[in-house]
N, C-alpha and C positions, 0 to 999 in steps of 0.2 A: 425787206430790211427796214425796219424802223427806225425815225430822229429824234433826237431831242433839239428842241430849240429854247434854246434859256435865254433869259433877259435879266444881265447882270446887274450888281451893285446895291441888292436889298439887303439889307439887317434884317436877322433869322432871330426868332426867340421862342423859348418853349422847351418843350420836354421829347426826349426822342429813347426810342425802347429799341434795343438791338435784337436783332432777328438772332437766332441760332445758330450757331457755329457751323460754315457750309465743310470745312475739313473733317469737322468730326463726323457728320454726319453721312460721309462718304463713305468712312469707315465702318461705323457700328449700323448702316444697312447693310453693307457687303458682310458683317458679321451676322445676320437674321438666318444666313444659309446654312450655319453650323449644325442649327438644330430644328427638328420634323414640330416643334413646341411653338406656341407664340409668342414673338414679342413684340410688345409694347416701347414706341418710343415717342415721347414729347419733346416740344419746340421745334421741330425741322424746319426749316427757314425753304420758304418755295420760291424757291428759284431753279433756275431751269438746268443746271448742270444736277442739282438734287430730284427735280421732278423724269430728270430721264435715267439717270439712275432707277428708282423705282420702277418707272416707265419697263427698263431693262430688267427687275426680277421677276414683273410681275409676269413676261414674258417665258421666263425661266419655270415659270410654273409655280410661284409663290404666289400665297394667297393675300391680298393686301387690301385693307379693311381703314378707309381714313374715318375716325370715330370724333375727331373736334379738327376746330383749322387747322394746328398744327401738331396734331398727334396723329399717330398710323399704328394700326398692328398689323404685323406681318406673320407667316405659316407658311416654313418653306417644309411642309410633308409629301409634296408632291412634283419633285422638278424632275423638271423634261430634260435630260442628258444629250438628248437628239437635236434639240433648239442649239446647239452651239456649234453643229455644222451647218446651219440654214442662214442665207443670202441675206436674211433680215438680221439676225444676231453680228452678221460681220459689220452690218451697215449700221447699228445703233450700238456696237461697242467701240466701233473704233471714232465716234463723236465724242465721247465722254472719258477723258484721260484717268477717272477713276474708277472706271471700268477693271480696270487690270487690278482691284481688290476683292473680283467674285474669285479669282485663281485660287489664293491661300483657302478659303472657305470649301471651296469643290473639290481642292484636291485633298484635304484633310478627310472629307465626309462620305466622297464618291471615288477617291483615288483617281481621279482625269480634270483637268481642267484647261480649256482652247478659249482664246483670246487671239481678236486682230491686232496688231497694231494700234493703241489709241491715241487720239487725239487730245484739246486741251490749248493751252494759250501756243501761241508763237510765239515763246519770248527767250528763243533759244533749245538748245541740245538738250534733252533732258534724257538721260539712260536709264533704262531696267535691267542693269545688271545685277546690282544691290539683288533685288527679288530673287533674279533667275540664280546666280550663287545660291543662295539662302535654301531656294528648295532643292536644289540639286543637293548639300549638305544633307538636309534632311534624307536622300535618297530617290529623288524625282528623277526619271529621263525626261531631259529637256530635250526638244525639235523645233527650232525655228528654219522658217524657207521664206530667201529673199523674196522670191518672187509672190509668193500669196500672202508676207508681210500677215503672217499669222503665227503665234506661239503654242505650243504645244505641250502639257506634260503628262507623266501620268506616273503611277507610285502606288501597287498593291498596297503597302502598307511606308507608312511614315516614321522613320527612325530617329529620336532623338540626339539631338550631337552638340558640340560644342562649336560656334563660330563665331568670328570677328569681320563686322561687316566694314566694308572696304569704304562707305561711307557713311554717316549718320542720316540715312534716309527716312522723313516721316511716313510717305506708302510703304517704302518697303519694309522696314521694321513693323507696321501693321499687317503688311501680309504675311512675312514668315512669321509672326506671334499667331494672326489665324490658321497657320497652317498646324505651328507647333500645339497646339494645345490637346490634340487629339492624336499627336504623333505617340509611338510608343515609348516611354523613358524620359528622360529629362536633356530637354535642348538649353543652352544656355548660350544668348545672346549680347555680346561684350561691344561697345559702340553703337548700344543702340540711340534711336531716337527719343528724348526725353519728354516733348514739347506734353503741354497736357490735354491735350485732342487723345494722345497717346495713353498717356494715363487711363481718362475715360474709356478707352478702347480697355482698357487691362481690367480694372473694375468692374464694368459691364460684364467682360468675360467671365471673370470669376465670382459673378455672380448671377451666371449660369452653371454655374459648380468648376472651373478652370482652375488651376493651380499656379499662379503667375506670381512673384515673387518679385523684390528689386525695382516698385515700380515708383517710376521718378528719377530712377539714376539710369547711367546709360548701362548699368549689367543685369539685365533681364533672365531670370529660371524660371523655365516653363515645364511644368511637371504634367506630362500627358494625362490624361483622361479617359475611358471608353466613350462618352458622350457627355454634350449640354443638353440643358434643359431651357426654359422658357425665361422670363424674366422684363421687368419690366426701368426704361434707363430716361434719362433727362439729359438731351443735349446741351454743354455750357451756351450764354451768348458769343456772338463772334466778335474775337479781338480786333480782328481787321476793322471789323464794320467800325468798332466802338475809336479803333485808331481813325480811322476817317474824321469823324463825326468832329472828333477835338480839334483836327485839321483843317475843317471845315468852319467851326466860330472861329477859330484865328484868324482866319482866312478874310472872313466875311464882317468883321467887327462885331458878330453874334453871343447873345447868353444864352447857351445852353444848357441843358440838365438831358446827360445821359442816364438812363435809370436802371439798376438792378444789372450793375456792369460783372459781379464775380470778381471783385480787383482784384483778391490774392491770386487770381490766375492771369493776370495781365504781368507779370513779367517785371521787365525792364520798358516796357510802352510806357509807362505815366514819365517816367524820368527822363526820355529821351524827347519827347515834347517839350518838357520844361526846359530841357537845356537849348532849345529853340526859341525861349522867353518867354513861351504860353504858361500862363497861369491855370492853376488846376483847384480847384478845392472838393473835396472827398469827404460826401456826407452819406452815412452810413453805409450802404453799398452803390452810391451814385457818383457820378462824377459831377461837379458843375463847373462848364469855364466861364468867367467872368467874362463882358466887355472887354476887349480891348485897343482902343487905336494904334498902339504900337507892342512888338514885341522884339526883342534881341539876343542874340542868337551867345550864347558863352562861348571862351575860348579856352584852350584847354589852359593849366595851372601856369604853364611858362609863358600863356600869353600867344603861343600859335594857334591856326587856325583849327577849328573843331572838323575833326573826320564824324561822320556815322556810318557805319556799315554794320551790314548783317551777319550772324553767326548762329550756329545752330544751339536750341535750346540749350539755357536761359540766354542764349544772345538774344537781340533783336531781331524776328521774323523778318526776312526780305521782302513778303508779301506790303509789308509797309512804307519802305524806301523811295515808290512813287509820289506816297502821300504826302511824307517827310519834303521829296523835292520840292514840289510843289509850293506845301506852306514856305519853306525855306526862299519862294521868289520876292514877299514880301515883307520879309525881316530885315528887322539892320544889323547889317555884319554879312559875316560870308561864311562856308561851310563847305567841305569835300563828300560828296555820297558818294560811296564804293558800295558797289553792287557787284559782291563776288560770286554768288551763286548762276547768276542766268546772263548770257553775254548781251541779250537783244533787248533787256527791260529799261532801258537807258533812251531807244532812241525814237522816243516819243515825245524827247525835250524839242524837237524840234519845232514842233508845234506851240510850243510854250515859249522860244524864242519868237514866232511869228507873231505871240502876243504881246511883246515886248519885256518878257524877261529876260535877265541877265543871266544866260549860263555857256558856262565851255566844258564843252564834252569833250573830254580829257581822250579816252578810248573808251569800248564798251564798255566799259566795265565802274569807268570814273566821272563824276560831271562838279565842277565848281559851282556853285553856285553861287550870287554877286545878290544882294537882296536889297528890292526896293524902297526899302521899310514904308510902305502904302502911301509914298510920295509920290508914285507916277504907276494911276490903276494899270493891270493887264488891258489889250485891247482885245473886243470882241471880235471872233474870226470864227469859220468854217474847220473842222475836224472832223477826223474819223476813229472810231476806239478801236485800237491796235487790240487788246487785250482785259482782263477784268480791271484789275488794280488801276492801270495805266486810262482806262476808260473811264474812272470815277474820278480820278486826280483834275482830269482836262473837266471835265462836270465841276470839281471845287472849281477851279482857275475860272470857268466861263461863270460861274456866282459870282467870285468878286471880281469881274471885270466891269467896261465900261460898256454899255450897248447888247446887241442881242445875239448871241453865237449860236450856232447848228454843232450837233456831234451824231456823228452816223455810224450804222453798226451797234447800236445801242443792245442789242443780243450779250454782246460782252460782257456790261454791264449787268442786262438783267442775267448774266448765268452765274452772279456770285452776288446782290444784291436783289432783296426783293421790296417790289415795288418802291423803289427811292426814289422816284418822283413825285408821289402820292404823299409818302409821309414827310419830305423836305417842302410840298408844298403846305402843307398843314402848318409848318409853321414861318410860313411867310417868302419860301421861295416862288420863283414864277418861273418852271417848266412844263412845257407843252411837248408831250407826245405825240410824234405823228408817225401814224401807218399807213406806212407807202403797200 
């Protein structure tokens, strides 16, 4: 288990490129299995929840071919059906929480698909019903059994239907769009998920010949297929990363230039920043934040205190809410972060009160935050990364502190960031990786 040891309080400058969206590309591999054809996909960000993903098709018997740093083609002509009752498949599915999007693709194309139980953050409950409804609609027998904590389905053939998913799940509307595309008839998906990881998953598809319809709103028609073909796709950069990054010159009194960010896919992220007093300026597809010694935080129009909270596409990604607290410790002014989706991603403030922030955690779900405006640094202390998001936040925090902090568990980190020690030291951070 590897640390970081950082040596807070440097000013960062420079240019930073964001890696590839690790969401998306969880999905449009688990989509490679639809068809016996090649594809080609550029920018995959190597990181380690993506590297065992592949790790896990290549196992399945796809052929995977890395042809530049980060492009792969993949040729799923030849999987092994038999590899998903062997000891090894239970034990390198159930690491990897998006494991559970080879289901939709296998049961589409081979009519059976078995998954353990998978893993993924601890950052609370997170349910596969969404999915499991979704194929059942289509016509799947589902079998799960407590005890081998492994899912089961299987579906001669796949029938089109009409459903209404019970939530707006980004996996699971990914998997039943990969299931529906080869089902027979027209499925049509009412609350789906929007987000545009999503999209890409839909495009890509139907540019492998798919018939997907409605895409961008949450009413998705999926007009079946007999097959896809090959096709060649370009992962977006990742929002998260790019929301750090802005999080992180605030944070640190840094100028930086994020480059070649995709803005019109970044949402409601630029404005939810700014309403934290971070200044943004937007030159042609980059972002640059200025310097800044102070930032202040807006309050809503009557003059109360500003909530942020997450909502599903075009809301604000929860994925972000760590980051947001965080920067939100040295602003002036004060701010509510509701964190509705995930009960346990909250309580890693703790650690960030050890460093002398001001926050009160309301319940899981809520934390106040009381902002220093960079009058009294964070202090440097000893952590461990609970999770990804929550693992990069405490990495901002120990940058702008005073003295030299440790963060343990750094796996976290590296399974949703690649190499961010390497490229934050390029431009002027001082962390030191150590393996134990």
């Amino acid at each position: 288990m590897s640390t970081f040891e950082i040596t807070g309080g440097t000013t960062l400058k420079g240019e930073l490129h964001p890696q590839g969206a690790k969401n998306e590309a969880l999905q449009v591999l688990c989509a490679t299995l639809l068809t016996s054809e090649k594809v080609r996909i550029h920018n995959i960000p190597n990181i380690l929840d993506v590297n065992r993903l592949i790790e896990l098709l290549a196992s399945l018997g796809v052929s995977v071919t890395q042809e530049a740093k980060n492009t792969y083609c993949f040729e799923a002509k030849n999987i092994n059906l038999e590899y998903l009752n062997s000891d090894e498949f239970a034990k390198k599915g159930s690491s990897l929480r998006g494991s559970i999007m080879i289901i939709g693709p296998l049961l589409a194309r081979f009519g059976k698909a078995y998954i353990p139980k998978p893993g993924g953050d601890k950052i609370g409950r997170r349910r596969l019903d969404t999915h499991f409804i979704g194929f059942q609609k289509l016509g799947a027998d589902f079998k799960y059994k407590q005890g081998d904590k492994f899912y089961r389905l299987e579906a001669p053939k796949l029938k089109g239907t009409y459903m209404l998913l019970d939530e707006a799940s980004v996996t699971g509307t990914a998997n039943i769009i990969m299931a529906a595309v080869l089902a027979e008839g027209t499925t049509t998906i009412y609350n789906a998920a929007c987000e545009p990881y999503i999209q890409q998953l839909c495009k890509m598809l139907n540019s492998m010949g798919a018939k997907i319809t409605g895409i961008g709103s949450n009413l998705l028609y999926v007009e079946g297929v007999k097959s896809l073909s090959g096709c060649e796709h370009r992962i977006l950069p990742d929002m998260i990363e790019i929301g750090s990054f802005i999080g992180l010159a605030a944070m640190t009194k840094s100028e930086i230039t994020i480059k070649n960010v995709a803005y019109k896919e970044l949402g409601v992220i630029p404005d939810t920043f700014k309403k934290l007093g971070i200044k943004l300026e937007i030159i042609g597809d980059d972002i640059h934040i200025p310097k800044q010694e102070n930032y202040t935080i807006e309050n809503f129009m009557d003059g109360s205190i500003l909530t942020i909270a997450d909502a599903p596409w075009p809301g604000l990604t929860p994925d972000l809410l760590s980051i947001i607290l965080v920067v939100a410790t040295q602003a002036k002014g004060s701010v509510l972060i509701h964190q509705k989706m995930f009960e346990s991603r909250l309580f890693f403030t703790d650690k960030l009160i050890d460093m002398g922030a001001q926050i009160i955690l309301c319940d899981p779900h809520r934390a106040t935050v009381i902002g220093l405006n960079q009058e009294n640094r964070l202090r440097a202390t000893k952590m461990v990364s609970p999770d990804i998001r929550a693992g990069v936040s405490l990495l901002i925090a120990a940058l702008s502190a005073d003295g030299i902090s440790t963060i343990q568990n750094i796996d976290q980190i590296d399974r949703g960031y690649e190499n961010i020690d390497l490229r934050l030291n390029a431009i002027g951070a001082k962390i030191r990786r150590i393996d134990n």
